[in-house]
Structure formats: C-alpha cells, structure tokens
TINUZA-625675 format. One record per residue (C-alpha): z, y, x; residue number from 1; residue in three letters. Coordinates in pm, 1 decimal. Example, Ala and Ser with C-alpha at 12.3 -4.5 7.8 and 13.67 -1.06 7.14 Angstrom:
<pt <780.0; -450.0; 1230.0>; 1; "Ala">
<pt <714.0; -106.0; 1367.0>; 2; "Ser">
This chain:
<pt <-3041.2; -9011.5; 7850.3>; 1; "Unk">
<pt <-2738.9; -9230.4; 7702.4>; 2; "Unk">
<pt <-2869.1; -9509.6; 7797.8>; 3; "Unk">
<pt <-2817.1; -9450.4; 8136.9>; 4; "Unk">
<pt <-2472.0; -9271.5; 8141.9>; 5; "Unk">
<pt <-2170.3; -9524.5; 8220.1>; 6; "Unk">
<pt <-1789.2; -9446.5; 8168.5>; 7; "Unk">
<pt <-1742.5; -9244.2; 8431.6>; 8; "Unk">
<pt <-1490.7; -9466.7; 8582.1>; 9; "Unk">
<pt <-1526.3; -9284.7; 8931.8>; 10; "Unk">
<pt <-1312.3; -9005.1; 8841.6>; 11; "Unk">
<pt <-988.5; -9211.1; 8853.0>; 12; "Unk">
<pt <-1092.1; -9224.9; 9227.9>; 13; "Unk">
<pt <-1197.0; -8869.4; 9322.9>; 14; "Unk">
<pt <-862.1; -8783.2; 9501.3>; 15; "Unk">
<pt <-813.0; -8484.2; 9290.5>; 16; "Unk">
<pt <-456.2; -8324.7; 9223.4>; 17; "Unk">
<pt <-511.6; -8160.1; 8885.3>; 18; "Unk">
<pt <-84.2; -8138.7; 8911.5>; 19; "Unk">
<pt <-73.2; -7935.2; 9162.2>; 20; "Unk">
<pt <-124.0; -7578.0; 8978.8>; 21; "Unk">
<pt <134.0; -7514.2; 8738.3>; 22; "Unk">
<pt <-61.7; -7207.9; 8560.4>; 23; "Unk">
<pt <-42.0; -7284.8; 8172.4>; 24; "Unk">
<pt <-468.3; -7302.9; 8133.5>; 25; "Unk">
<pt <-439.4; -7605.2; 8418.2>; 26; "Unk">
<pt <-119.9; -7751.5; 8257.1>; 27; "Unk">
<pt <-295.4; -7776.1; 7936.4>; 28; "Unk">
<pt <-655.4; -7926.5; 8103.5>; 29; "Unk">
<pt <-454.7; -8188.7; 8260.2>; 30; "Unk">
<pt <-306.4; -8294.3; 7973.1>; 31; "Unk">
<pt <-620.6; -8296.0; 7815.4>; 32; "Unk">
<pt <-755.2; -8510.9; 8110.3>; 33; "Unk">
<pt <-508.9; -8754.0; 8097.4>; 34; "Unk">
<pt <-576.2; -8776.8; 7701.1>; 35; "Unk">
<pt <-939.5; -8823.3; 7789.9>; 36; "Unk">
<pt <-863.1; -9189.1; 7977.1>; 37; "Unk">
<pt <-779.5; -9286.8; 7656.7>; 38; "Unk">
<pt <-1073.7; -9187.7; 7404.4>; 39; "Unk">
<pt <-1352.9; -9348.2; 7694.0>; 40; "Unk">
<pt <-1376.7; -9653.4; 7532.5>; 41; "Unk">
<pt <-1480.8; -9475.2; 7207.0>; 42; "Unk">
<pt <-1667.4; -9179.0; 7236.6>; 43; "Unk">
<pt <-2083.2; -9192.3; 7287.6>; 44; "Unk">
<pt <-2240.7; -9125.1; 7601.2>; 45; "Unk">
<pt <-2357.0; -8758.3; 7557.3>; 46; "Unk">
<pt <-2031.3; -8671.4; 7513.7>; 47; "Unk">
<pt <-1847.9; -8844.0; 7801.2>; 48; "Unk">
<pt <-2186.8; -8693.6; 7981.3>; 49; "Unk">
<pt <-2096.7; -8343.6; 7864.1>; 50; "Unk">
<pt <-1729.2; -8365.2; 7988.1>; 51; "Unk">
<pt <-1754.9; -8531.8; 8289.1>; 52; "Unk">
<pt <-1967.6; -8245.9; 8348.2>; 53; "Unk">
<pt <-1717.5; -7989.1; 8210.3>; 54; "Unk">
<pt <-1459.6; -8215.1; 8430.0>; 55; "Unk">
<pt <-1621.4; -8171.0; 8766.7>; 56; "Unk">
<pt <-1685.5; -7822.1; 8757.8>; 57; "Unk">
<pt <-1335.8; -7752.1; 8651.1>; 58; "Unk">
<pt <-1214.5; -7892.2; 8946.2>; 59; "Unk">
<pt <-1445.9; -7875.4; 9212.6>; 60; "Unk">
<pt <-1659.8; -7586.8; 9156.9>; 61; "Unk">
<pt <-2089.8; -7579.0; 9122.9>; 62; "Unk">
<pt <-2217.4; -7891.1; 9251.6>; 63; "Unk">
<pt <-2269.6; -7912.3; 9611.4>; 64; "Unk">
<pt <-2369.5; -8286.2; 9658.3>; 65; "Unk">
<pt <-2712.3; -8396.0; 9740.6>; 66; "Unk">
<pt <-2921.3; -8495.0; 9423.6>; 67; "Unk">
<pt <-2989.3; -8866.6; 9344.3>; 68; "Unk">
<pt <-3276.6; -9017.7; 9338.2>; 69; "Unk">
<pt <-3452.6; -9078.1; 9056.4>; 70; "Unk">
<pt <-3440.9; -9490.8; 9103.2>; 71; "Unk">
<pt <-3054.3; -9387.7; 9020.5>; 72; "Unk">
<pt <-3056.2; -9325.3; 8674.6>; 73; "Unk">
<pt <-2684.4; -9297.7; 8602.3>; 74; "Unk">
<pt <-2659.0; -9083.4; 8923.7>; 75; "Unk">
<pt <-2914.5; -8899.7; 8813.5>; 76; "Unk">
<pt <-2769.8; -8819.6; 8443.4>; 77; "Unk">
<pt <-2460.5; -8719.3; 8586.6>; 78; "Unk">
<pt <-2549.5; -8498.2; 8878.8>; 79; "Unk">
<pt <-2791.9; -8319.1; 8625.6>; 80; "Unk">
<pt <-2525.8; -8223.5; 8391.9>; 81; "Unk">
<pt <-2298.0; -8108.6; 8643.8>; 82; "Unk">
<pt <-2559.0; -7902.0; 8801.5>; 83; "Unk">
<pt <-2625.1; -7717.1; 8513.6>; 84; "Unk">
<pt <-2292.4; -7573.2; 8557.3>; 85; "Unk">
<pt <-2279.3; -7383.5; 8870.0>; 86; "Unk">
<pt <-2286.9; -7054.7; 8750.5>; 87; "Unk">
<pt <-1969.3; -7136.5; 8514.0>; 88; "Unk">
<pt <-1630.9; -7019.1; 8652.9>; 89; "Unk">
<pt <-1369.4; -7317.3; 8707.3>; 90; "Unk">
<pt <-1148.5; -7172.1; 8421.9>; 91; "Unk">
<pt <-1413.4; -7116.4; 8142.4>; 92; "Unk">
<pt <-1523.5; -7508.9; 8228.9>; 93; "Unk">
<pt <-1161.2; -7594.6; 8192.6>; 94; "Unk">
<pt <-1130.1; -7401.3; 7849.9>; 95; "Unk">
<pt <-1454.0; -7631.6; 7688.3>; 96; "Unk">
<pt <-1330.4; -7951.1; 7820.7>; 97; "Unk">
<pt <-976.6; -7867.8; 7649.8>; 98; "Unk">
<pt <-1257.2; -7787.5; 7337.9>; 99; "Unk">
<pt <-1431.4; -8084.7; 7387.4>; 100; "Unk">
<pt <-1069.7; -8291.9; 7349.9>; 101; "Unk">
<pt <-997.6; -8174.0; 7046.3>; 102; "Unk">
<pt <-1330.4; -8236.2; 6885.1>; 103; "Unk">
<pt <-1342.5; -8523.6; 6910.4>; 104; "Unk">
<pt <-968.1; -8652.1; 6850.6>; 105; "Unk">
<pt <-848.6; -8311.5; 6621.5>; 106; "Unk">
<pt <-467.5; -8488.6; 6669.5>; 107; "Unk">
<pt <-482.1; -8375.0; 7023.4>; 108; "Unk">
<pt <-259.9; -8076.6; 7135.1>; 109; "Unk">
<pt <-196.4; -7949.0; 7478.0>; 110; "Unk">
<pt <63.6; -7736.8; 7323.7>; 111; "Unk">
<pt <467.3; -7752.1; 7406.6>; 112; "Unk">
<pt <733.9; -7476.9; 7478.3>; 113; "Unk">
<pt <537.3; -7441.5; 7870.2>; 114; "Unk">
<pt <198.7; -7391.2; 7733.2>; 115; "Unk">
<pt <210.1; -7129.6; 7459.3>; 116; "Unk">
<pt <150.2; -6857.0; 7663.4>; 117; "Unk">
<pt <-175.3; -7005.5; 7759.6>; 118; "Unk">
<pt <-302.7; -7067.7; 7366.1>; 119; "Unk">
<pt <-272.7; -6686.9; 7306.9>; 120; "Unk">
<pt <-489.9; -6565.3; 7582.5>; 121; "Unk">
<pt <-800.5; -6820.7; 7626.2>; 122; "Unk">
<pt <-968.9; -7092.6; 7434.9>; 123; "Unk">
<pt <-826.3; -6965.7; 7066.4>; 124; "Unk">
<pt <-906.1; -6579.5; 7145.7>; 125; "Unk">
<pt <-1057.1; -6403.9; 6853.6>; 126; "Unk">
<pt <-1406.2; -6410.6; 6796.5>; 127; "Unk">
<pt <-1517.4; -6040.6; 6911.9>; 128; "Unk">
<pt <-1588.1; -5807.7; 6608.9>; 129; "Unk">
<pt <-1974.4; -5714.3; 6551.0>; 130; "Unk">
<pt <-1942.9; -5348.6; 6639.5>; 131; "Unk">
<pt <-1831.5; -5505.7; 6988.8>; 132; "Unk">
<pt <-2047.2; -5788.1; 7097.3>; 133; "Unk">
<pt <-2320.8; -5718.9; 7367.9>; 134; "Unk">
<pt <-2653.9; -5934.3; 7380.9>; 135; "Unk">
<pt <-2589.3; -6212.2; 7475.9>; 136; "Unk">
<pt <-2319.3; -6271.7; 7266.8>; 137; "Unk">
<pt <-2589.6; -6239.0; 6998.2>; 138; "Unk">
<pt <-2841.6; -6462.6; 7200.4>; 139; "Unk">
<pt <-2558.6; -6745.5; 7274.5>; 140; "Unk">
<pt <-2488.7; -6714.2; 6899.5>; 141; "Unk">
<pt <-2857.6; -6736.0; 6808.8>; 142; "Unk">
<pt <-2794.6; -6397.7; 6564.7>; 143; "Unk">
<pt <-3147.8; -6304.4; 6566.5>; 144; "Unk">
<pt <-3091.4; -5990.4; 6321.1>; 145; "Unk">
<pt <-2824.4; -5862.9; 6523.1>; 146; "Unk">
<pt <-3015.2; -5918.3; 6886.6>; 147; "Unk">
<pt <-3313.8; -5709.4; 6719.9>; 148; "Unk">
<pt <-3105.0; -5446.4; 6587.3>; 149; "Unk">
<pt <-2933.5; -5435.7; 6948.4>; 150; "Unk">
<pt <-3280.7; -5437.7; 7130.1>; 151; "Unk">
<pt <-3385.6; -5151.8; 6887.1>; 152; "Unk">
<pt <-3111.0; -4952.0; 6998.1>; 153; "Unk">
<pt <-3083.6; -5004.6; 7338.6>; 154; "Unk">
<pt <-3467.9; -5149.9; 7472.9>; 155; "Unk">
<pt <-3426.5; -5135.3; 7838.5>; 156; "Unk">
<pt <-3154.1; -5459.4; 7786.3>; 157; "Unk">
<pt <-3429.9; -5620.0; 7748.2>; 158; "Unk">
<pt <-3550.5; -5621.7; 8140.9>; 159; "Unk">
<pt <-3175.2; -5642.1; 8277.7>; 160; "Unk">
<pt <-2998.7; -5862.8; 8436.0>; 161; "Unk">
<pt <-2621.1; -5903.1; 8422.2>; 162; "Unk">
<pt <-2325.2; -5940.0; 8574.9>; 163; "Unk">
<pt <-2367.7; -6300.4; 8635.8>; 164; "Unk">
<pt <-2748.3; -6225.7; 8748.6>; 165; "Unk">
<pt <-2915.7; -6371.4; 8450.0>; 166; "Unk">
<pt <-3163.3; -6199.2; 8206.9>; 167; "Unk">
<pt <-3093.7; -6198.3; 7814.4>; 168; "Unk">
<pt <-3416.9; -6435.0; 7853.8>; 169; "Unk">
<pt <-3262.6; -6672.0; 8124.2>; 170; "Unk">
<pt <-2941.3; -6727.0; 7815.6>; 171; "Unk">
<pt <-3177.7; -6792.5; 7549.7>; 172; "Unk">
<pt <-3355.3; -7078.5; 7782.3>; 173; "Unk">
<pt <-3063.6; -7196.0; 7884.1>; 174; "Unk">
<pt <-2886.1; -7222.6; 7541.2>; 175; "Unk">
<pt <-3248.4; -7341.2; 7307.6>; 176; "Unk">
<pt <-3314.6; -7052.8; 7112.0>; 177; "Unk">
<pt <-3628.6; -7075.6; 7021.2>; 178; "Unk">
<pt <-3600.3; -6802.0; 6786.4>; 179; "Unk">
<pt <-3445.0; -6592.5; 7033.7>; 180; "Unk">
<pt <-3746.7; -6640.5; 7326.5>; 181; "Unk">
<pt <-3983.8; -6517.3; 7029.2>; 182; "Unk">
<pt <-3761.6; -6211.0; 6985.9>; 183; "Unk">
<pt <-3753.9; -6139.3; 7368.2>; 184; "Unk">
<pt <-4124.9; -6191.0; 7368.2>; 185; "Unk">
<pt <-4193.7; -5932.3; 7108.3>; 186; "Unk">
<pt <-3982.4; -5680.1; 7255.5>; 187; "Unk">
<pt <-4163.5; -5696.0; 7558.7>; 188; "Unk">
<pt <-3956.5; -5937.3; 7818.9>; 189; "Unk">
<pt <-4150.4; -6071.3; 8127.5>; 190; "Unk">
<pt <-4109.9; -6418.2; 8070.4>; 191; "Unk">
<pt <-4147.4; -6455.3; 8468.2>; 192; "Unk">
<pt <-3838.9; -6245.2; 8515.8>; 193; "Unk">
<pt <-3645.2; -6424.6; 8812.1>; 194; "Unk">
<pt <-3281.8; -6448.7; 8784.9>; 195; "Unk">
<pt <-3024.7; -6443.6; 9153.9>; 196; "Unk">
<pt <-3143.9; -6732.8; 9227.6>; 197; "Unk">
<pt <-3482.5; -6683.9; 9186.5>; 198; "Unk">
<pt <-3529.3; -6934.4; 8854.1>; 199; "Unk">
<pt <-3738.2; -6815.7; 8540.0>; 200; "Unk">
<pt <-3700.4; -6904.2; 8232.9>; 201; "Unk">
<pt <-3905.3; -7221.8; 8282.1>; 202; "Unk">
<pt <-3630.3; -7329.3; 8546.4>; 203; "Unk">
<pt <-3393.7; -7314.1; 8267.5>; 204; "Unk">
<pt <-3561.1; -7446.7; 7968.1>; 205; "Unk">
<pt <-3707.1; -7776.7; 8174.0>; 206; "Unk">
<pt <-3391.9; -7833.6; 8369.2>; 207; "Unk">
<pt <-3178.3; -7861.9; 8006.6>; 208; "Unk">
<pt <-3467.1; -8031.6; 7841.8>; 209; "Unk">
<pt <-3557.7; -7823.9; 7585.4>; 210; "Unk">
<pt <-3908.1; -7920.1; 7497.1>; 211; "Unk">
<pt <-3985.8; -7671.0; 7218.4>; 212; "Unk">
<pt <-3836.1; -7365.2; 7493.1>; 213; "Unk">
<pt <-4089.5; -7531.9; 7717.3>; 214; "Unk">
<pt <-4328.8; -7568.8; 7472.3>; 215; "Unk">
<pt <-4285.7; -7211.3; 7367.3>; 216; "Unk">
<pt <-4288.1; -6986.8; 7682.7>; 217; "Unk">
<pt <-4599.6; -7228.8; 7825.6>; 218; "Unk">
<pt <-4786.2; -7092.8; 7525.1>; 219; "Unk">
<pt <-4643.5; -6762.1; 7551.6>; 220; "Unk">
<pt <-4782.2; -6730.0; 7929.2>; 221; "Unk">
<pt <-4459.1; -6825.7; 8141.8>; 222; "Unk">
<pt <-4635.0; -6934.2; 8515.6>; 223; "Unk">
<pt <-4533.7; -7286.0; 8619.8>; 224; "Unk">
<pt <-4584.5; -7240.3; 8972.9>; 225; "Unk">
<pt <-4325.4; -7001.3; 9040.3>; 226; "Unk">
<pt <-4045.7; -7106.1; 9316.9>; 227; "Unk">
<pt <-3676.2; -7047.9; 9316.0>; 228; "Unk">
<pt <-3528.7; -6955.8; 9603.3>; 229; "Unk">
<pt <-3456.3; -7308.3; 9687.1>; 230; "Unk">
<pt <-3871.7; -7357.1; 9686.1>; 231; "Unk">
<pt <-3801.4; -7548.4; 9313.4>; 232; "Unk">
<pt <-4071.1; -7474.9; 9102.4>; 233; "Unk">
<pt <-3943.9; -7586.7; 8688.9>; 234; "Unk">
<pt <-4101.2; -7899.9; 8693.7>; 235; "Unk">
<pt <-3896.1; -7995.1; 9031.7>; 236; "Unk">
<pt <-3564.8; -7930.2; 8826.8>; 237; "Unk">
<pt <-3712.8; -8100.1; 8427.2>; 238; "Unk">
<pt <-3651.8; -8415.1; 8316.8>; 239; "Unk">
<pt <-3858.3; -8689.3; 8283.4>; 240; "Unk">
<pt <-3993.1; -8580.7; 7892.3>; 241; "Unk">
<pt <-4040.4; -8217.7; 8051.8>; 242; "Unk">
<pt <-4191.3; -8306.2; 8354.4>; 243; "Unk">
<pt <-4498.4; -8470.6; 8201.0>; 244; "Unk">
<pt <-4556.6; -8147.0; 7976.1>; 245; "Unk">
<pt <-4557.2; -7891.0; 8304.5>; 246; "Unk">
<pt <-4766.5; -8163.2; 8499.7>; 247; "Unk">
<pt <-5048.5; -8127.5; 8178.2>; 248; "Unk">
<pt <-5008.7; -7700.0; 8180.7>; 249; "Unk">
C-alpha cells in the first residue's frame, strides 16, 4: 500500500477551521496538526496513511464520500483508511492523532498553561486496573489469559454485542488477533455473528487486510457470502491481497 499513498497535500485545502473550538482536547490536536506540516517530508507512508486517516475523522466525522475507483490507487489507499474509522467518535480520533505526533517526533508537546486541563483527563489517563477491564479491553490488548478467564466467568459475553454494536469477535477482526479469534472460537462464538451494520467478522478482517484473520475464520467456517446491510459481502470491502483469497474459498 505505500507505494501508492502521496503526502496528503490536499488537506491544506479542505476549508476546515480546526481554530474555531477552543476546548483544550481541540487546542491541543491543532497544535499537533500544525506540527504535522512539518514532519511530512520525513515520515513513511503508512504513517502519514494512518493520520490522515486519524485527521479526517477528527474533523469531519465517518466517511461519507463516494469510494474511488480502484484505477485510483492513492484515492483508493486513502478513502480505505478513513473508512475504517466510522464507528470512532471525533474526540477519541483526535486523542491518537495527538499519539501519533508524539511517536514519531517524542520533542513534540501540545502542552502550555491553556492545555493542562486537557492532559489530565484524555490521552495520558491511567491504564484501567485488571480487576476493572471488560473484554474487549482484553481482546484490544490481545491478553489471551485474561479474555479466557473473563469468558469463564461470564460465557454469555461471548454472543453480545456492545454499546457500539460490535461483538467481542467483530474487535478481535478488526484489531488482528489471531489468538484471540481462536479463543472466541473455542468458547463457542458464531463466527457469522452480524454486527449494526450487518458486517461479520469477515467484513472486518478483509477490509483491514489481515490475511492470517482471513485465513483463520475461512478455515474455521466463517460464510463469505454474507451481505451487510449495504449488500457488501467481505470480499466487496478486502483489499487486493484479500480479495484473491475469498474469490478461491
């Protein structure tokens, strides 16, 4: 995907007022915009993928826009990455782009006598404590002895879906886990299990690439022909490398 992903030079021209809220958490991602014009010319194209991404979403919500074709590569890359957003609130993608800032220049700081308050509150909380995390804090952290001590305990988590309409199996797609799917699969999950918007765990795994996810639930007996609620079946939403593994299943 590098390959195709440019400098994102269009966001100087968006139109977009990132000024206009004075609430610390946007006073500290503008800053951290404004540092980003100057670390373009030397970070890698993942990562200016990953926050133009983060960048969008911050500012203008899930992606509405029609997607490019595939003859439009770059388009392509981009739209792909932001898409894979749209469940994340504007505030949470403002709080990882802030993160992404300071990995990769660690001089960076947002912080002055205005922005303080904000510090305390968001991107630096404390980690939760053990006796307090739920599961899918254990599946984003990929703590497979913790998620099976938590399934033990409470089984029917298991078939749920949360808050944000997604299944502990829809996470574990989404995020990679390999190790995680297996769990889910021995406790039982229906690897079919539709989130809000319809998507399995397929949708997830192909859409973010992850071939071994892919690989995994195929083998485990996740159906390929199921539709969203958009009519996408997974190999509508994979990427190229994805795509030719669904079109052989």
């Amino acid at each position: 995907m590098a390959e195709f992903v440019d400098d994102f030079s269009d966001l100087q021209e968006l139109g977009i007022d990132i000024h206009e809220k004075q609430d610390p958490l946007t006073v500290a991602f503008s800053k951290a915009a404004d540092h980003m014009q100057k670390l373009v010319s030397k970070l890698d194209s993942d990562t200016l993928l990953s926050q133009y991404a983060l960048y969008k979403q911050a500012t203008e919500g899930p992606c509405t826009i029609p997607q490019p074709s595939w003859f439009d590569r770059k388009g392509r890359a981009k739209w792909d990455a932001w898409h894979k957003l749209y469940r994340m609130p504007k505030n949470e993608a403002k709080k990882l782009y802030i993160e992404g800032i300071k990995r990769v220049d660690p001089h960076f700081s947002h912080e002055d006598s205005g922005d303080k308050g904000w510090v305390k509150v968001s991107a630096h909380e404390r980690p939760k404590t053990p006796e307090v995390q739920n599961a899918i804090d254990h599946v984003k952290r990929c703590n497979v002895d913790a998620l099976t001590e938590h399934l033990e305990r409470n089984p029917h988590e298991v078939h749920q879906l949360d808050e944000e309409g997604l299944g502990l199996v829809h996470w574990a797609a989404d995020s990679g886990h390999k190790p995680v799917l297996e769990i889910l699969v021995r406790k039982g999950v229906n690897l079919d299990l539709k989130d809000c918007d319809g998507q399995t765990a397929l949708h997830y795994a192909a859409s973010c690439g992850h071939m071994e996810c892919v690989q995994f639930l195929l083998e485990a007996g996740s159906t390929v022909d199921v539709e969203d609620n958009e009519g996408n079946l997974p190999i509508h939403v994979a990427d190229d490398a994805v795509r030719g593994l669904l079109k052989k299943s």
